[in-house]
C-alpha angles and dihedrals in degrees: 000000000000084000098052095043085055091046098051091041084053095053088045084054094038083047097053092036079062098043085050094048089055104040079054087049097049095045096061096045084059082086077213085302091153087200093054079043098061106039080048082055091052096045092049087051095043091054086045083056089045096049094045090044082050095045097056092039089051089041084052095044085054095045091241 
């Protein structure tokens, strides 16, 4: 289990290593539009949302 349990907590940090790449990415390409910032700000939190949601469903599929 103790595999599993590492495998599932890596995905969730290579995951949020990606959200965080785009929402860098997204910024910058703003070009300090506040409005592009911000939809760039609620897409990151929403995948933060998605990845946590993933991560507890994948945890109680593997009876951890």
């Amino acid at each position: 289990m103790e595999a599993i349990e590492k495998a599932i907590e890596k995905a969730y940090q290579a995951h949020i290593s990606s959200l965080y790449k785009v929402l860098s990415q997204s910024i910058l390409s703003a070009n300090g539009d506040p409005s592009e910032i911000l939809a760039a700000q609620s897409r990151f939190k929403k995948g933060l949302e998605f990845a946590a949601d993933v991560r507890q469903k994948a945890r109680a599929a593997a009876e951890l």
